[in-house]
C-alpha positions as CSV (number, residue, x, y, z in Angstrom):
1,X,149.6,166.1,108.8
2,X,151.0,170.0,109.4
3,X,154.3,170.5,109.7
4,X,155.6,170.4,113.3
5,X,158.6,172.6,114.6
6,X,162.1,171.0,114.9
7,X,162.8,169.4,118.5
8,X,164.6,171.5,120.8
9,X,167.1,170.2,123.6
10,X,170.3,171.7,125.4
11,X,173.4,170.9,124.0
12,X,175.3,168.9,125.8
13,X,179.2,168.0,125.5
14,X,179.5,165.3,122.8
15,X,180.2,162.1,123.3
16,X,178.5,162.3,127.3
17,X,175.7,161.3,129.1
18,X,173.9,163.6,130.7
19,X,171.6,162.9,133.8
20,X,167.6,164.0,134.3
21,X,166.7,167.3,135.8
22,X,165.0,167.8,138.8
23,X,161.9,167.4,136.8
24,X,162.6,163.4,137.2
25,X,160.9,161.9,140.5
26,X,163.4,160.1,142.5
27,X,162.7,156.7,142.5
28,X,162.1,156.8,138.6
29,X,164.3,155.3,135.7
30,X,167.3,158.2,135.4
31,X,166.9,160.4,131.7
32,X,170.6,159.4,129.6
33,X,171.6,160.7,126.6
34,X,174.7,160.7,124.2
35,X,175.8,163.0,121.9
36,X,177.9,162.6,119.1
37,X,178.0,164.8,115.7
38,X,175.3,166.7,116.4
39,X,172.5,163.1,116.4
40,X,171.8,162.8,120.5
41,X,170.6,159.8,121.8
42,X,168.3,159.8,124.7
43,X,167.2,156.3,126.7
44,X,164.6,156.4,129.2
45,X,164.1,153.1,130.5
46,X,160.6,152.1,132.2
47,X,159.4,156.1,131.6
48,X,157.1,157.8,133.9
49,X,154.4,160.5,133.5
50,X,156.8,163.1,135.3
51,X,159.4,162.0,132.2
52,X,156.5,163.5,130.1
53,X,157.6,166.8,131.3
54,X,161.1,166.3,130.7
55,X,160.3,165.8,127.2
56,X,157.9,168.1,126.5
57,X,160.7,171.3,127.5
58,X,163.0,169.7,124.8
59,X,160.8,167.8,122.1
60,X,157.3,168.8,120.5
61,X,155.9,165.6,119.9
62,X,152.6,164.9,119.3
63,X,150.3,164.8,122.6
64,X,149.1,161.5,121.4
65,X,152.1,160.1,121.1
66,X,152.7,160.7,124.6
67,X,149.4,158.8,125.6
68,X,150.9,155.5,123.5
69,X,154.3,155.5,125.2
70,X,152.0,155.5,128.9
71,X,149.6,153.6,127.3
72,X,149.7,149.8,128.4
73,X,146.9,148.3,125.8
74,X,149.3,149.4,122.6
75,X,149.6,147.5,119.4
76,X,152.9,147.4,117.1
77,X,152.8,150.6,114.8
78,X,154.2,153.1,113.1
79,X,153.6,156.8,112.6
80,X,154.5,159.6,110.8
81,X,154.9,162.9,111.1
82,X,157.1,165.4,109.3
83,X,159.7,165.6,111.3
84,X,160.1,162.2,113.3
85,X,158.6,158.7,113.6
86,X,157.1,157.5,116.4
87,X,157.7,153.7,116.3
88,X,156.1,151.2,118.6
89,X,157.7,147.8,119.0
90,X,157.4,144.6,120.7
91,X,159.8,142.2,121.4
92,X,159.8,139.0,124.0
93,X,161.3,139.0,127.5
94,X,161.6,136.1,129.7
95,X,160.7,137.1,133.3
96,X,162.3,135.3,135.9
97,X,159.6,136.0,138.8
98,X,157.0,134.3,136.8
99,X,158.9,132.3,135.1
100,X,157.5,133.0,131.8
101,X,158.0,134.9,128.1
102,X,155.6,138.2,128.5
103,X,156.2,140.8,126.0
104,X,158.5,144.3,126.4
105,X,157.2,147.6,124.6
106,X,160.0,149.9,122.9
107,X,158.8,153.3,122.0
108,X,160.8,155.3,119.5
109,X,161.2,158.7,118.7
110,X,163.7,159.0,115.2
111,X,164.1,162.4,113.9
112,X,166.7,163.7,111.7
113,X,169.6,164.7,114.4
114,X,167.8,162.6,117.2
115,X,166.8,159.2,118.4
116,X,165.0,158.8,121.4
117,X,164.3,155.2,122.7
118,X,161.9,154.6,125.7
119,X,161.1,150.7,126.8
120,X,159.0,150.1,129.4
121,X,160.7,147.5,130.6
122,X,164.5,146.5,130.9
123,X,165.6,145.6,127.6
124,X,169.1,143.8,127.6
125,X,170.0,144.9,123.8
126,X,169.3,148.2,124.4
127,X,171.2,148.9,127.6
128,X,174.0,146.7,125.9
129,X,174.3,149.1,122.6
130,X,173.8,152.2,124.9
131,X,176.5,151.1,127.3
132,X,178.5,150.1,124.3
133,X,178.2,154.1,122.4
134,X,179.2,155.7,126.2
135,X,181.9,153.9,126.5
136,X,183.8,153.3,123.4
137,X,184.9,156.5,121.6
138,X,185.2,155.3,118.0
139,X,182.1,153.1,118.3
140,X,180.5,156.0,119.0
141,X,181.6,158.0,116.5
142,X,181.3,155.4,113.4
143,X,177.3,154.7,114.4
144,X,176.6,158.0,114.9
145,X,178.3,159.3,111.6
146,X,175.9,157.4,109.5
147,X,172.6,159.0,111.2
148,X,169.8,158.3,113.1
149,X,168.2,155.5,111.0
150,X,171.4,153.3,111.1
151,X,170.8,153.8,115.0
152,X,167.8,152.3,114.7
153,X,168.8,150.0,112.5
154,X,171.4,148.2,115.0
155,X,168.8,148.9,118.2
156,X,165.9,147.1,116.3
157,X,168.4,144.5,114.5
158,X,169.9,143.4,118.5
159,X,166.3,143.3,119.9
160,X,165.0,141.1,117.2
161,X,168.4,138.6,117.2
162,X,167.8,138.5,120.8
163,X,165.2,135.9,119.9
164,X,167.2,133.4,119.3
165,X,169.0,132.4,122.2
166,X,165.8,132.1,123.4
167,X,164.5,129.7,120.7
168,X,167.6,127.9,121.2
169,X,166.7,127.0,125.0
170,X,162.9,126.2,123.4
171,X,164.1,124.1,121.0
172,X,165.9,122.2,123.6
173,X,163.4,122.1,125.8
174,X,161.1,120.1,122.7
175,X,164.1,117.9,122.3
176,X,164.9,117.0,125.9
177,X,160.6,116.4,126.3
178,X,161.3,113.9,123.1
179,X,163.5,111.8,124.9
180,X,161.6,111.7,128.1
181,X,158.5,110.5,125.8
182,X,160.2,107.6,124.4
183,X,162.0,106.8,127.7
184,X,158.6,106.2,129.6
185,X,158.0,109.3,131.5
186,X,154.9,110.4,129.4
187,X,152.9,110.9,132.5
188,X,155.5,113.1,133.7
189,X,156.1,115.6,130.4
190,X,152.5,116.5,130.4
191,X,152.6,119.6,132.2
192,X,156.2,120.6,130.4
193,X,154.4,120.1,127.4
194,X,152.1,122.1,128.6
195,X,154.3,124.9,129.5
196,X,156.7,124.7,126.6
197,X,153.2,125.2,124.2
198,X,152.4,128.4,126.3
199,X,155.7,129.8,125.8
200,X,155.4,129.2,121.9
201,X,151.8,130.7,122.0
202,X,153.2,133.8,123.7
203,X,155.9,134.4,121.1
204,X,153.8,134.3,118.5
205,X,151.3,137.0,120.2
206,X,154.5,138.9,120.5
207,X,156.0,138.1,116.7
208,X,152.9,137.8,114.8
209,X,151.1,141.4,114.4
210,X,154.9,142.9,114.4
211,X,155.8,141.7,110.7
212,X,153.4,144.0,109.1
213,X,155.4,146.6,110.9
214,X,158.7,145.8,110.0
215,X,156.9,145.9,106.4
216,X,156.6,149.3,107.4
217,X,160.2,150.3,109.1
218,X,161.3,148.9,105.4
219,X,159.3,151.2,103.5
220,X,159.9,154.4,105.3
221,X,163.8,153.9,106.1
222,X,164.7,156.0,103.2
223,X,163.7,159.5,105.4
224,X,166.8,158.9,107.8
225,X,169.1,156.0,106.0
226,X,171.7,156.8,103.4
227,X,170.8,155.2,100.0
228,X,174.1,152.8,100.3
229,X,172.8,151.3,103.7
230,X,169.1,150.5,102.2
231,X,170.0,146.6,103.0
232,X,169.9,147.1,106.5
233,X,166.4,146.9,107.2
234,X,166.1,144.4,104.6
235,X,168.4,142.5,107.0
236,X,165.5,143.1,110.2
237,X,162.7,142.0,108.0
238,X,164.4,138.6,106.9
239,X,165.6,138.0,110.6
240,X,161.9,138.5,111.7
241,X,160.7,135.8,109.0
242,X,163.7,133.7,110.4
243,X,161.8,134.2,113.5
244,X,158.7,133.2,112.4
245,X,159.3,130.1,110.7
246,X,161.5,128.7,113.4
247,X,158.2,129.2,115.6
248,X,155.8,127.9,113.4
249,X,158.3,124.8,113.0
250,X,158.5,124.6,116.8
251,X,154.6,125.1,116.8
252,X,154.1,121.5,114.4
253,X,156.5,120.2,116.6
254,X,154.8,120.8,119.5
255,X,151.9,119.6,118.7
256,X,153.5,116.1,117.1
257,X,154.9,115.7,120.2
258,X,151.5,116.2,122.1
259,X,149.7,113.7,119.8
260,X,153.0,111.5,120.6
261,X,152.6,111.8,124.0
262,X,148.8,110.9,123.9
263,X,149.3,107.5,121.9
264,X,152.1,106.6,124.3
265,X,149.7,107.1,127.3
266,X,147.1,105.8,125.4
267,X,149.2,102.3,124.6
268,X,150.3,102.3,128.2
269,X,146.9,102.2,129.1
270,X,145.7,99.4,126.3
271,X,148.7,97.1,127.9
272,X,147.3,97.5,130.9
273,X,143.9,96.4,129.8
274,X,145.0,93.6,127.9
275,X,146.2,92.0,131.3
276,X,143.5,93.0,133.3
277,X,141.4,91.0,130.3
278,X,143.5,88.1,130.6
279,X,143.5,87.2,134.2
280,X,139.6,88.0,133.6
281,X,139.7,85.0,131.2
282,X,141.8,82.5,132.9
283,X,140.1,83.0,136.0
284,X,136.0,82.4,134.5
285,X,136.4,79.2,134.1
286,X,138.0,78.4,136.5
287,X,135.8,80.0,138.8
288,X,133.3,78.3,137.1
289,X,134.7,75.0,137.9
290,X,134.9,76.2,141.7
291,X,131.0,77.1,141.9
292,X,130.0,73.8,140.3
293,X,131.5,71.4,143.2
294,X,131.0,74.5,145.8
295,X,127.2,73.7,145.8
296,X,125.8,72.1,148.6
297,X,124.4,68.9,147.0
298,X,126.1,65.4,147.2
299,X,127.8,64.4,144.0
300,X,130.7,60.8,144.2
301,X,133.6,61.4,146.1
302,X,132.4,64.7,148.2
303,X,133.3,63.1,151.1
304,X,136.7,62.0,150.1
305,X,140.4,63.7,149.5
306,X,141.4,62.6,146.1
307,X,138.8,64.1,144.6
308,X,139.5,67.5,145.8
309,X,143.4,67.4,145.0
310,X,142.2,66.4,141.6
311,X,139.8,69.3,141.2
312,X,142.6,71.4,142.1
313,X,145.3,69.9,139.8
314,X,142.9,70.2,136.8
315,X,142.4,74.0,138.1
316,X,146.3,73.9,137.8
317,X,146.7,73.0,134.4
318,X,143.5,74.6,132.8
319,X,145.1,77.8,134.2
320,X,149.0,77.0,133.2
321,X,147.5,75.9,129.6
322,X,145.3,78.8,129.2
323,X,148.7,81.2,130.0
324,X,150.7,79.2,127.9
325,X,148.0,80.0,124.7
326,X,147.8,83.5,125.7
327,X,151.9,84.0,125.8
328,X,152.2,81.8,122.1
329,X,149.8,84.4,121.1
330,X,151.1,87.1,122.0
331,X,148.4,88.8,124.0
332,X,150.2,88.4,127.4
């Protein structure tokens, strides 16, 4: 790919953000930036095409590039050019007006003196580690002193262990739905088994096509990483497999617990067969017995009492008996 000229920004004084330009509409996401031993660090959370301009005065990245970070049908990647990266990464966000896990792009510019992070959504470990550098002076200075890919490093190394809180809550979520199983609520955990399966489906959409990236990140750390912090990423790469297995784990579980659930339902249902099929039993014959002297023919003692009361005591008994076999058994 031809060589493309260094980016070009104003200085700024180190250490400070600096607002957008006029060139920023006024109900978009404010342009910051931090600069600190000549690396600058620009955030540009949920961008919009008049950011594109912004950019475009200080940076000459690729025009492509540009349609990826607006584009909204992007796929984890990694590209490279001579004088930067452009990274695209996904990472999973729980949003509270649906109530469920979609997925937040992160698109990253890394160059050798800048770093310029643009999600399209609000991303808590980002804000948190750009807060963090503004505010705290010798933070600041000990990131930035060890360049632009160690930058990355700890914004991609947050994002990723931001996963696990929320695993946590899944994996309670699979315990809790246990207990309700075996406490007799199966009907009622159907739809939060449901929901909790979704949620795992999601993350793994979100986890899945990003490992071959962080494959990637690994191999092409060495442009902007000093040799003695070459562990780093190897650090990302086994926190993303971490990731992984936990959901695969949570994936078997799920579905144990599904197949649980059914055979639960399913015995609930058997039981209630099983009486239904009794009562059917005890009550042919004696329904039997009931049509036999319910004809209307003569037959001895049809006109008298005793009779009857001992038609209905042998009724009794056949019934009781029949119960009692059924009970000693074990069917009722």
């Amino acid at each position: 790919m031809p060589s493309l000229p260094k980016p070009r920004f104003a200085r700024v004084t180190r250490g400070r953000s600096v607002s957008a330009p006029s060139v920023v509409e006024p109900e978009a996401s404010q342009v910051e930036a931090i600069e600190a031993l000549d690396i600058r660090w620009v955030n540009i959370e949920q961008p919009r095409h008049s950011h594109r301009a912004w950019l475009e005065e200080r940076f000459d990245f690729h025009a492509l590039d540009y349609e990826d970070v607006f584009s909204r049908n992007q796929r984890p990647k990694i590209d490279e050019y001579d004088d930067y990266l452009f990274i695209v990464l996904y990472f999973p966000r729980f949003d509270k007006h649906v109530g469920r896990l979609n997925a937040a792009e992160l698109d990253l510019f890394v160059g050798p003196d800048f770093l310029v992070t643009l999600p399209n959504q609000p991303l808590q470990p980002v804000e948190y580690l750009f807060e963090r550098c503004r505010a705290n002076d010798e933070l600041r200075e000990q990131w930035f002193s060890k360049g632009t890919g160690y930058l990355l490093y700890k914004i991609v190394d947050a994002c990723v262990d931001a996963s696990f809180p929320m695993l946590a809550k899944m994996g309670n979520k699979l315990e809790r739905i246990e207990d309700e199983i075996f406490e007799g609520r199966s009907k009622e955990v159907v739809r939060d088994i449901s929901n909790v399966k979704q949620e795992i489906i999601n993350f793994r959409k979100v986890v899945r096509p990003q490992r071959a990236v962080f494959g990637d990140l690994e191999r092409t750390k060495q442009r902007y990483l000093a040799e003695d912090l070459d562990l780093y990423f190897d650090d990302i790469n086994d926190a993303s497999e971490r990731v992984w297995q936990i959901l695969e784990t949570y994936k078997e579980t799920v579905e144990a617990l599904e197949a649980t659930n059914e055979s639960v339902l399913s015995h609930q249902l058997n039981d209630v067969l099983r009486v239904l099929t009794v009562l059917s039993v005890v009550f042919l014959p004696l329904t039997l017995i009931a049509s036999i002297f319910g004809m209307n023919v003569d037959f001895p003692g049809f006109d008298q009492a005793v009779p009857f009361w001992i038609i209905i005591v042998a009724m009794v008994a056949l019934a009781a008996g029949m119960i009692v076999f059924f009970r000693r058994r074990r069917w009722l």
